[in-house]
Structures are given as structure tokens and as C-alpha cells.
Short mmCIF file of the C-alpha atoms (twelve columns), coordinates in Angstrom:
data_MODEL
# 
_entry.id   MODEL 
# 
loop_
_atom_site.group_PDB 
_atom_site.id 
_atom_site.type_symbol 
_atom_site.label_atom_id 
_atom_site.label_alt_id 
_atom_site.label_comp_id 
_atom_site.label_asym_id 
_atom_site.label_seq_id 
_atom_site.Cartn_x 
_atom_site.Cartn_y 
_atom_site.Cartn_z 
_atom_site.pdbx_PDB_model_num 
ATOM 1  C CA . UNK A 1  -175.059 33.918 222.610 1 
ATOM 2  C CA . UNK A 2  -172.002 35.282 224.629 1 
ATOM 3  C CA . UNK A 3  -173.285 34.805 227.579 1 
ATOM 4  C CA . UNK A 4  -173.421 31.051 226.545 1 
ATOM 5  C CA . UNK A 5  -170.264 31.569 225.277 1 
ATOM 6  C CA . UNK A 6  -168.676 32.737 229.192 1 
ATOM 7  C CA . UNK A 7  -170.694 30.094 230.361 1 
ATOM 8  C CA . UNK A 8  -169.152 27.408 228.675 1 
ATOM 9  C CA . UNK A 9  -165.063 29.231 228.948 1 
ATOM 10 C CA . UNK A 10 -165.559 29.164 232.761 1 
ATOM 11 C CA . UNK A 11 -167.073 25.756 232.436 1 
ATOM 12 C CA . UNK A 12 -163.493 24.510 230.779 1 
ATOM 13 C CA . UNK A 13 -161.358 26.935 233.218 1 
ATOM 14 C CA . UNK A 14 -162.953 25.536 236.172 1 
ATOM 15 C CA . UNK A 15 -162.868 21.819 234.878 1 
ATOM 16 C CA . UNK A 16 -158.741 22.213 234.164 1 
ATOM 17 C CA . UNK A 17 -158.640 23.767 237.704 1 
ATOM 18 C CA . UNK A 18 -159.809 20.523 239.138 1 
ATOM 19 C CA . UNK A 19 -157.717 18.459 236.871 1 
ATOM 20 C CA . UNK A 20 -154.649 20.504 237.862 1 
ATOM 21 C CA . UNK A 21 -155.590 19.782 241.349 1 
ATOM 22 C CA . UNK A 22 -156.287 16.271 241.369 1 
ATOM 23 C CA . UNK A 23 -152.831 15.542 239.289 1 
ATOM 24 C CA . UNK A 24 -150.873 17.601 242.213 1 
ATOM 25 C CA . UNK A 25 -152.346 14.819 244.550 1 
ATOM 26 C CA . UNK A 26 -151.388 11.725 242.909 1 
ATOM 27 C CA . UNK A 27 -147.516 10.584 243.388 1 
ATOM 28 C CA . UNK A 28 -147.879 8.753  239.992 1 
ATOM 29 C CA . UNK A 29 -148.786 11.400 237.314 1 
ATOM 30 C CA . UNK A 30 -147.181 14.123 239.585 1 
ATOM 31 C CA . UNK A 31 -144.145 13.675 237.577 1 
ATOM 32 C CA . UNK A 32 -145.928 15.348 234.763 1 
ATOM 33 C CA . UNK A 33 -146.597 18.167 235.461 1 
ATOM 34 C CA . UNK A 34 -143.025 18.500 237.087 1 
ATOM 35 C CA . UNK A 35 -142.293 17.819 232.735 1 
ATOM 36 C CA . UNK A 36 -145.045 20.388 232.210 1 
ATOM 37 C CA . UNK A 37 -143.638 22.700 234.221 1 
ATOM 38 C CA . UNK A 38 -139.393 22.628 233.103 1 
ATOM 39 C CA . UNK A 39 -140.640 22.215 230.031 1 
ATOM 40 C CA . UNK A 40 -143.276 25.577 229.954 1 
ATOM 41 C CA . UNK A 41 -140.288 27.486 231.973 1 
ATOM 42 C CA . UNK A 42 -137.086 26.402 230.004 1 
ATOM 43 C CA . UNK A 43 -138.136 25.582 226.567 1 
ATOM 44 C CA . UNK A 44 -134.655 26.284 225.275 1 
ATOM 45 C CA . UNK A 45 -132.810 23.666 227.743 1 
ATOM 46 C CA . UNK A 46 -135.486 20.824 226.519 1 
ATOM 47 C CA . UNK A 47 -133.903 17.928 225.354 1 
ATOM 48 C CA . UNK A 48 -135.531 16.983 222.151 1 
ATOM 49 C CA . UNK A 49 -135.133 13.264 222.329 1 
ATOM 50 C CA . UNK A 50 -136.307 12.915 225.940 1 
ATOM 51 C CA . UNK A 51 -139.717 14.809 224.782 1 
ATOM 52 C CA . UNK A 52 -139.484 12.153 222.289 1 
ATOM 53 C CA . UNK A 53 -139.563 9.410  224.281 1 
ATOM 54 C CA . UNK A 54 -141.737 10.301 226.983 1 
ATOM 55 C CA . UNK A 55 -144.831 11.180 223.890 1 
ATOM 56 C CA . UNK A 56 -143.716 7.714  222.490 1 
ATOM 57 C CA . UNK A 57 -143.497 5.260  225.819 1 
ATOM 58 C CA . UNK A 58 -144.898 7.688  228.480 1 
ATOM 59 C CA . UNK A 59 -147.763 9.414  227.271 1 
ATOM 60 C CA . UNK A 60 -150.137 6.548  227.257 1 
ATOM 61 C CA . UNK A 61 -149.272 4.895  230.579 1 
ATOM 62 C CA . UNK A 62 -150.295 9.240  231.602 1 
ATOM 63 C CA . UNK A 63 -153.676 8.668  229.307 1 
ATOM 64 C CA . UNK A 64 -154.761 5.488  231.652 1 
ATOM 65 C CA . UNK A 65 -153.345 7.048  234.955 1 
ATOM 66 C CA . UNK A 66 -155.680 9.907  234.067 1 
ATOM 67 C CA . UNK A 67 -158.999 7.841  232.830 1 
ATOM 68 C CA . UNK A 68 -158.567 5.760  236.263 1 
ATOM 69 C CA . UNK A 69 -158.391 8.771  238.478 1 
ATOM 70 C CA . UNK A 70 -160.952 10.733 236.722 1 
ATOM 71 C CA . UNK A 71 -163.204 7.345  236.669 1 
ATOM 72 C CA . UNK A 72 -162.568 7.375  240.776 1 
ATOM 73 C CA . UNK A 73 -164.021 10.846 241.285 1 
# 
């Protein structure tokens, strides 16, 4: 059973790995995880409304950036 277990963690580490590294690649999602980032680093100078409105109006165009790059690989 936890062998199983590691199996399936290093499954999901490696599998975010190669998402990290395919969004790094692409111009139009790179933006991202620039957010990602400031926001991860400098969670106290986040403006609330601007997280706001990128989960609102951003966060899907993201979703189908990600399907069609994921669907290409």
C-alpha cells in the first residue's frame, strides 16, 4: 500500500513538472504564472479586486488555453 501510495505522489509531482514546463513555453498563459508567482511571493501587496476579476473574466479563457495545449501534446 505505500509503495502505491509514492507511486502515485511522484506520478502527480512529475505530471505538474511538465505542466509547469509547458506553461513557461507558451507566450499566452505565461502571464499566469507571472500572477502565480507575485501573487505566491507578495500576498500582502495583492490587490483584491484584480484577483477578482482575473477568477471572474480570466480564468476560463486560462481553462481552454490549457485543454488546447495539453490536447496538442
Amino acid at each position: 500500500m505505500f509503495n502505491k501510495d509514492i507511486e502515485k505522489l511522484n506520478f502527480i509531482v512529475e505530471n505538474i513538472s511538465n505542466i509547469e514546463e509547458i506553461i513557461k513555453r507558451h507566450d499566452d498563459i505565461k502571464g499566469a504564472y507571472e500572477v502565480r508567482n507575485f501573487i505566491a511571493h507578495d500576498y500582502m501587496g495583492v490587490d483584491i479586486g484584480l484577483i477578482e476579476y482575473i477568477l471572474r473574466d480570466k480564468l476560463p479563457e486560462l481553462k481552454n488555453s490549457l485543454i488546447s495545449i495539453i490536447l496538442e501534446k
